[in-house]
Every structure is written in C-alpha cells, then in structure tokens.
C-alpha positions in Angstrom: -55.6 -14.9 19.9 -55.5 -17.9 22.0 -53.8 -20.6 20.6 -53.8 -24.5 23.1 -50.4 -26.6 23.1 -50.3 -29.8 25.4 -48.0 -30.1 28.3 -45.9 -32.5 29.9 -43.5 -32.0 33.0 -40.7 -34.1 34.4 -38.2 -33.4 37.7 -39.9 -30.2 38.9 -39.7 -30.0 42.5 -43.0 -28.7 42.7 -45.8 -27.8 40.0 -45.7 -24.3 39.4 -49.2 -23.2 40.7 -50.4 -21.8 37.2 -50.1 -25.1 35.9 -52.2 -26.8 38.4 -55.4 -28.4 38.2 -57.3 -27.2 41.4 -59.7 -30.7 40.5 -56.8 -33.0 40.9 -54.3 -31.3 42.5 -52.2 -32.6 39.6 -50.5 -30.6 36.3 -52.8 -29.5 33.5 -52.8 -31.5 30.4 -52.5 -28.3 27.9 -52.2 -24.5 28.7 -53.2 -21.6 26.6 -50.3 -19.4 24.8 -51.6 -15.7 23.7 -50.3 -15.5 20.4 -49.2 -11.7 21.5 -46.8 -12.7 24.6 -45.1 -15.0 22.2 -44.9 -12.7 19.4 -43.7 -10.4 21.7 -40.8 -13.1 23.2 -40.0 -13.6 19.6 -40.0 -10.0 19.0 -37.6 -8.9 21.7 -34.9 -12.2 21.4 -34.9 -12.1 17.7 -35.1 -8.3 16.1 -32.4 -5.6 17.4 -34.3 -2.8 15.7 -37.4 -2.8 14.1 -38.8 -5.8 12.7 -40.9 -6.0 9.0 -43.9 -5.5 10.8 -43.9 -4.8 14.8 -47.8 -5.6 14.5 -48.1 -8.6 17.4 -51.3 -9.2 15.5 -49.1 -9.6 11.7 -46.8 -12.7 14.1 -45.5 -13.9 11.0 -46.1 -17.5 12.0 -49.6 -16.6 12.8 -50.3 -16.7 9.0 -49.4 -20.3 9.1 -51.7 -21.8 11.9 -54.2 -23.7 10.9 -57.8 -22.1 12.0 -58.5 -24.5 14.4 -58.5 -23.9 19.0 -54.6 -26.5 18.7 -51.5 -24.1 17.8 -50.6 -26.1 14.2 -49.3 -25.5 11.3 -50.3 -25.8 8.0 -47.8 -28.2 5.7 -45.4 -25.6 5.1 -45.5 -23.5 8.2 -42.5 -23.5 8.8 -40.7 -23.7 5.9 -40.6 -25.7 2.7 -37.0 -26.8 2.7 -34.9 -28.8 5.4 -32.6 -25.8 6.0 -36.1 -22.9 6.5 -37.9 -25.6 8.6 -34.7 -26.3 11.1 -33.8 -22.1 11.5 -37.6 -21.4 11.8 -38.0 -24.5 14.5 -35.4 -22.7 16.6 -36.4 -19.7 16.5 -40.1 -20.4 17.6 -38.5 -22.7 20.2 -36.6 -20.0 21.6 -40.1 -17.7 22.0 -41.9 -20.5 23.6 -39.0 -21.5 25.8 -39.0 -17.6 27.4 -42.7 -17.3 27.0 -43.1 -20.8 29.1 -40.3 -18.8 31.8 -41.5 -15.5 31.9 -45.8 -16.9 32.1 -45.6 -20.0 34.6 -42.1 -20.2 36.3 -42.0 -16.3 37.3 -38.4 -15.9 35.5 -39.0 -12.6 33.5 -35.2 -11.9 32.9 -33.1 -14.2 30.2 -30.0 -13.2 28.5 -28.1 -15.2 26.0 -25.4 -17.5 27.3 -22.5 -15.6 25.5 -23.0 -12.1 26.4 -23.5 -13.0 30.2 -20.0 -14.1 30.5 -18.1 -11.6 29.8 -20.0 -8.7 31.5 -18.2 -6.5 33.7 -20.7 -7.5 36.9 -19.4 -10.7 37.4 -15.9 -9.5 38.3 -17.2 -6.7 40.4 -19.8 -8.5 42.4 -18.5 -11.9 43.8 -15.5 -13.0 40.8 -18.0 -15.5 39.1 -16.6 -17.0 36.3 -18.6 -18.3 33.4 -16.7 -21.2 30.7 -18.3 -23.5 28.5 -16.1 -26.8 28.9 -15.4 -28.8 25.6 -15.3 -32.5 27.5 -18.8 -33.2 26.8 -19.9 -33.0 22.7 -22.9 -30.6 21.9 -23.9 -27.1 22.4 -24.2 -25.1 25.6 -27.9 -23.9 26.7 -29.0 -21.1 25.4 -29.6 -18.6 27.9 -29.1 -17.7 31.8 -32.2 -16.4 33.7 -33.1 -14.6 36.7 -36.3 -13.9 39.2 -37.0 -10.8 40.3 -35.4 -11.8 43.7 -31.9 -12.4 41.4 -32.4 -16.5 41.7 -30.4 -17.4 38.7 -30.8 -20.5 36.4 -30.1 -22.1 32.8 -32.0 -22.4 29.6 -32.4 -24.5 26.8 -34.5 -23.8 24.4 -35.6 -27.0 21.8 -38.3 -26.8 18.5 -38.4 -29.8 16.8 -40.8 -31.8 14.3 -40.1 -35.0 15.7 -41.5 -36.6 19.4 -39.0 -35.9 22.4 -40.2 -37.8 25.1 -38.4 -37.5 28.4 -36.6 -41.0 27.9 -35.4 -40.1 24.0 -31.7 -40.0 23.5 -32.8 -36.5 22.0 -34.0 -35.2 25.7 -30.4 -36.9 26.9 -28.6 -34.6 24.7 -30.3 -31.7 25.8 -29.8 -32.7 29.6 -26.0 -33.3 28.4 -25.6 -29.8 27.6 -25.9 -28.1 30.8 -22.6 -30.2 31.7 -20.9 -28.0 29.2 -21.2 -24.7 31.7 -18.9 -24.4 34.6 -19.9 -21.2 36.9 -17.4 -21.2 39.2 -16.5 -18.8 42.3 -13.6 -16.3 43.1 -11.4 -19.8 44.2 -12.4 -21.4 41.4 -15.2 -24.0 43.4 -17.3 -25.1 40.7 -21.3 -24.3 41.4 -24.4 -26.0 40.7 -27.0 -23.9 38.6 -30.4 -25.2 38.3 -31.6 -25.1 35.0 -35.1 -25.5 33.1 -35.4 -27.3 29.5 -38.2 -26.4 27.3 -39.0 -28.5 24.4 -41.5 -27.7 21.4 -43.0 -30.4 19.1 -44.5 -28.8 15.9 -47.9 -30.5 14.6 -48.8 -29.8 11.5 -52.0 -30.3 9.3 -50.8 -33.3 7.9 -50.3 -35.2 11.2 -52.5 -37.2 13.1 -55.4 -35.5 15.2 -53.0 -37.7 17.9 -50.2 -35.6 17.5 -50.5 -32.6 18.7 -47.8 -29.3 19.1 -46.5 -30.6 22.7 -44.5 -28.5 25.7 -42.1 -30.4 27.5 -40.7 -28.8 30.0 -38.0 -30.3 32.6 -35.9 -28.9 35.6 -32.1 -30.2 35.4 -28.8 -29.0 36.9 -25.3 -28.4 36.4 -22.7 -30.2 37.9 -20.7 -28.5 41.3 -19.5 -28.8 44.5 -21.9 -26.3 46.4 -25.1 -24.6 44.8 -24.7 -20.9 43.5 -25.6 -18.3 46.3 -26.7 -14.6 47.1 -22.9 -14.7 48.0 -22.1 -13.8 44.0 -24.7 -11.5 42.9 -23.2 -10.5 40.0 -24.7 -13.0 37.4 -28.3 -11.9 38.2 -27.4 -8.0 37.9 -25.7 -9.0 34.2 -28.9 -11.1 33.3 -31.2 -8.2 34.7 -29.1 -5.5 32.5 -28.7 -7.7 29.5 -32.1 -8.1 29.0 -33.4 -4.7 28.3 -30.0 -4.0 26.5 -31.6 -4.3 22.7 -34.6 -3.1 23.8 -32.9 0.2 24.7 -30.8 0.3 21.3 -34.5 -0.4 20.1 -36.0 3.2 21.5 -33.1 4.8 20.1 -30.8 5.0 23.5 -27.6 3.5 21.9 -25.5 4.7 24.8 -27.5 3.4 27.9 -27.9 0.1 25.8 -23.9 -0.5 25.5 -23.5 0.4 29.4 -26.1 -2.4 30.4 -24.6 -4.9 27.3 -21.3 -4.3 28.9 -21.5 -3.5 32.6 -19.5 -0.4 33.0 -20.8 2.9 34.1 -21.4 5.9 32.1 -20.6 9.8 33.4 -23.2 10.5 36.2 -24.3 14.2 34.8 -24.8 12.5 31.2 -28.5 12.9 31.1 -31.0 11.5 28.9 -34.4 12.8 26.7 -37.2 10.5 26.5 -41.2 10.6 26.1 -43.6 9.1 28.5 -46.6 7.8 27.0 -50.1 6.7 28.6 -53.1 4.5 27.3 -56.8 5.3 27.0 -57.2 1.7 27.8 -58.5 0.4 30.5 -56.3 -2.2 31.8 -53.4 -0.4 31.2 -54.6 2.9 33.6 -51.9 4.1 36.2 -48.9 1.9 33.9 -47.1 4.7 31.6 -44.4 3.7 29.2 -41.3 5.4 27.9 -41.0 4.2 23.7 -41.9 5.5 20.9 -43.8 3.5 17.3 -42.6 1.9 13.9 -45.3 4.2 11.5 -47.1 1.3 8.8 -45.5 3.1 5.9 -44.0 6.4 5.1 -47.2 7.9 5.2 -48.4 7.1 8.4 -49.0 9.7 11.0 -50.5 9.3 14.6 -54.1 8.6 14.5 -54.9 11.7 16.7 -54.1 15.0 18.3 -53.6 16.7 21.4 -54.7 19.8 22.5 -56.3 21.7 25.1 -55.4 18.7 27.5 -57.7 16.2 25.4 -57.0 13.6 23.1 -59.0 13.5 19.7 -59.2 10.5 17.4 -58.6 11.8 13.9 -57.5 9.7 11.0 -55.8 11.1 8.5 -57.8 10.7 5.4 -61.7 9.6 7.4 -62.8 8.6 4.1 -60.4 5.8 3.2 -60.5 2.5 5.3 -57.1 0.9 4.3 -54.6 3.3 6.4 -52.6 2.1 9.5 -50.8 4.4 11.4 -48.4 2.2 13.2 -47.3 0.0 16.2 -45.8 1.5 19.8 -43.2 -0.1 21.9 -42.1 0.7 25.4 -41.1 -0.2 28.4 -42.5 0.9 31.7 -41.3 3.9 32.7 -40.0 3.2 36.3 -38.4 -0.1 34.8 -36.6 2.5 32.5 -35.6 5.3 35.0 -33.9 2.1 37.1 -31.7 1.1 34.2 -30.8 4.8 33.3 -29.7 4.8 37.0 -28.0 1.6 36.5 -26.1 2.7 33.9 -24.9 5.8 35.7 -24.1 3.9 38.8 -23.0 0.6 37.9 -24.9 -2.7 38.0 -25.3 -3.2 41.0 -28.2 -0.7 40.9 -30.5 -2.8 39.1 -30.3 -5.6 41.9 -33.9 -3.9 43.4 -35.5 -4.1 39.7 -39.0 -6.6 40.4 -40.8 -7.8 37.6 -44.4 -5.6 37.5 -47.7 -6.4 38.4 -49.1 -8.6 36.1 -52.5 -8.1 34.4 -54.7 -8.7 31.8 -55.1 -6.6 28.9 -58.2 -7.9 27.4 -57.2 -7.1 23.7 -54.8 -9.7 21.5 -53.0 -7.0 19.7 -51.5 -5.6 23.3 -48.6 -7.7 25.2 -47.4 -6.9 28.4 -45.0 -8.7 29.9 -43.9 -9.0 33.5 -40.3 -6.9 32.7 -42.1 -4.6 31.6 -42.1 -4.2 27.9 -44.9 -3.2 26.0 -46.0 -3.8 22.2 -49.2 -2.9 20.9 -50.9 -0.7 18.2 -50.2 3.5 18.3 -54.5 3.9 18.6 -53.9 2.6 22.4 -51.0 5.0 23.5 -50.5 8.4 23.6 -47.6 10.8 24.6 -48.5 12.5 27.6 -44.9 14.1 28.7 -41.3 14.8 27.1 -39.2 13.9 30.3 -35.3 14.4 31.0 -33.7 12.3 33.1 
C-alpha cells in the first residue's frame, strides 16, 4: 500500500537522484513510502524476536491512516494520551528516518549509537574511539550508518506533531546534537562525521487539508579537525555487523548474533544448520533466503507440501476461509553465509558485504530491502534445502 508524505530538503550537497524531478531538474515536492518497507524498518529496529503480528500488511499503524492517497492519521492514531502519542511519534520517526536512508540516500546499514561504540572492531581496525561529550545539553543522534562502500555517517531520527521548519529552534536542537559525538583517531584527533537528520510531522484528520504529514530531511556534520577516512575502517565493519545482529537472534542463531553484537570471533570449525528457502514469485526468482515463519496461531501449518520435487498448494481445512498460516522472515542467503564467515573470522570479513540488487516486488505484503532482509507471507516462500555451513 502506497501511502504520499511531502518533502523538504536543506544542505544536501547534491539531490539524491531518486528525489529528482527530471521536469525541473529540481527536488520532488512529496515521494511515495510502501507501507511494507516501513513496516519492515519498524519491524527490524523495534522487535528482537517476534512481534504480535509479523504480517507487514497488519503494520499496526496501518489501522490508523485515514483511507485517503496522504499518509494521516485518524484523531487518535497515535495515541490518546500525551505519554502513548510522544513513544509512538518516536518510534514511527525512527522507521521513516531508516526507511528515508536505506530508499533514497543508498545507506542500507544503521546501528544504534550505543552499541557501535563499544564493539570490538574499532580497536582492531584503526583505534577509533566513539564518546558522547556532556558540553552541549540534549541527546546524542540516534544511530551511525554505513554505505555498502563502508562511507560512514550519523542519524537523527525526529516524529513530532508540531511544524519543524528548517529555521525552528526545534531543528537547532537537533543540529545541536551531533556536537555531542566525538569520533576520534588512535592520537586522539577529533573527526568530522557527516550526518543526515530526518524529521517527521504527523497530520492527522483533524488538521487542515494544508497540513500535511511532512519529511524533512537535512545533511549536518560533526565538529573535527580532519574528516573521517578509509584510514579507520573499523566503524563501518561494527555498523555492517550490528545491523543483522537481532535479526540473527531473530532466526534463532543466538551465537552468530552475540559475535556480530560484539565483534569477537567465534571457533572457526563451529558450524552452523540453517534452511534455504525460495519463492514461487516472480520478482523474487534467482534471490533465496535463509529464515524461517511466525505460524498465525497455534494451529497454523504451512499452506503446502513438497514432494516429488513439486510444490502443492494445500490448505489445511479447504473448506473454511478464515485460516492463516503464517508470515516468513529471512535474509538473503549469500548476505547470511558472509556474516557466518564474519563471525568465524573476525569483522573485518564483512568489509566486502554490498547491499543487493534492488527490485520491485509488485505485491504490498512483501518487503525487500537492499541489506537484504525479507518479510512477507509463508504462501510466497518455500524451503527448498536444509544447508550446513
């Protein structure tokens, strides 16, 4: 389901080419989210396990847009207190902040701020250092990024009710906070890190047709004496491992998960069970996926069988319509065999990971995004192979 939020830029270098207007040349006024990819974002940043319902199609904040082309809320869509409306702001914030990365700036790896700086690849690969300072008042960002070529940058991620123009002492304070991080070299030389800020104003049916839900999106820096360099790689290999580290806990992989969360290396001849699954569906031919599905209840079963090398489509009970049978997540399965690699020999392995070829899946209820995780119904996958590795 396509949902339309408007867009305003400030301090980008360049317009990222997605976001141009071939007409004018200039930045399109709104873009298109895919209620799936931001489900999905939401999915991965907020939910260690299993969520109430992994359905990208049930995106519990689905239920409160309006039914209307402009992503907005009903009254109460996002809460119907102070304290619901503020945690559920956030939250969505966060998903359209790494939705707005991963979809138009190419950034498909983000880690939160707090487990990057303690992960045992910064010391091994160039002595970066990571501190949040305490001379300027507010919050850090919330997460460090990297590009599939290990350029590495900051996050903040804003939902808010209220207008934040680019010239509101709210904006300010965001800019403020990427003061607070110091990334600083094996001498100590504090570095400039680029960073990106991405704001989200809720609209809501009792606004306005004026006001709509609004993307503002801005590309600030951090204070330093030289920019940060290929000469420290070791903050892109603990973005790169930290962001598949609860996805791994996720498919039931506690021990590849803590490696990646923590840096360190685990014994080389430890090997590792998974399944491979494949898709019937067209857009998805040639891509398999190692995962496994949340059932819709405890008496859900797969919605087919295997045998004889063919795949039959065979509900449990044919006669009753109300049964689901459940909701597969993955990731790709070469994107999987790197970071069981990486966790056998150390993170620096995970430096040649690239985001995957990006396509479109031409059905809402499927997301794949460019790290490659998957979400999407059980009646689109199938497992094609128990593999050890």
């Amino acid at each position: 389901m396509l949902k339309i939020v408007k867009l305003a830029l400030n301090a980008f270098p360049t317009t990222p080419s997605s976001l141009v207007d071939p007409a004018t040349g200039q930045a399109v006024p709104q873009v298109g989210v895919e209620l799936a990819d931001l489900y999905h974002q939401f999915y991965i940043d907020t939910y260690a396990e299993g969520p109430p319902d992994p359905d990208p199609a049930h995106f519990e904040h689905a239920h409160h847009l309006l039914p209307c082309q402009d992503f907005r809320f009903k009254w109460n869509g996002l809460g119907v207190n102070k304290t619901a409306k503020a945690s559920g702001s956030n939250r969505l914030g966060q998903a359209f902040c790494r939705w707005f990365l991963s979809e138009h700036l190419g950034i498909d790896y983000i880690a939160h701020i707090d487990d990057v700086r303690d992960h045992g690849a910064l010391r091994q690969f160039g002595g970066i250092s990571v501190a949040t300072t305490t001379s300027t008042e507010g919050d850090a960002p919330d997460y460090f990024c990297a590009t599939g070529s290990n350029q590495v940058s900051l996050a903040e991620a804003k939902g808010t009710i209220k207008a934040v123009g680019f010239g509101t002492k709210a904006f300010q304070a965001w800019r403020n906070q990427f003061d607070r991080v110091q990334v600083r070299d094996h001498s100590g030389m504090l570095l400039t890190v680029k960073g990106v800020i991405v704001a989200t104003r809720w609209a809501f049916e009792t606004d306005s047709a004026g006001i709509r839900t609004t993307l503002s999106a801005e590309d600030p820096a951090t204070p330093g004496r030289r920019p940060l360099g290929d000469d420290s790689p070791g903050l892109a290999y603990a973005i790169k491992a930290l962001n598949y580290a609860a996805s791994l806990r996720r498919l039931r992989q506690p021990l590849l998960a803590a490696a990646l969360q923590a840096g360190v290396r685990i014994q080389p001849e430890l090997l590792f069970n998974a399944t491979v699954w494949e898709s019937p569906w067209p857009p998805l031919k040639g891509l398999r996926f190692v995962g496994g599905y949340f059932p819709k209840g405890p008496g859900a079963v797969l919605p087919y069988i295997l045998g004889g090398g063919k795949l039959t489509y065979t509900p449990p009970d044919p006669l009753r319509l109300d049964i689901a049978s459940g909701t597969f997540v993955g990731i790709e399965e070469q994107t999987f065999r790197a970071l069981a690699d990486t966790a056998r020999k150390g993170p620096g392995h995970i430096a040649e990971l690239r985001p995957i070829e990006r396509r479109s899946v031409g059905y809402s209820g499927i997301s794949l995004l460019g790290d490659g995780h998957v979400i999407g119904p059980i009646d689109f996958f199938f497992p094609a192979e128990a593999i050890t590795l």
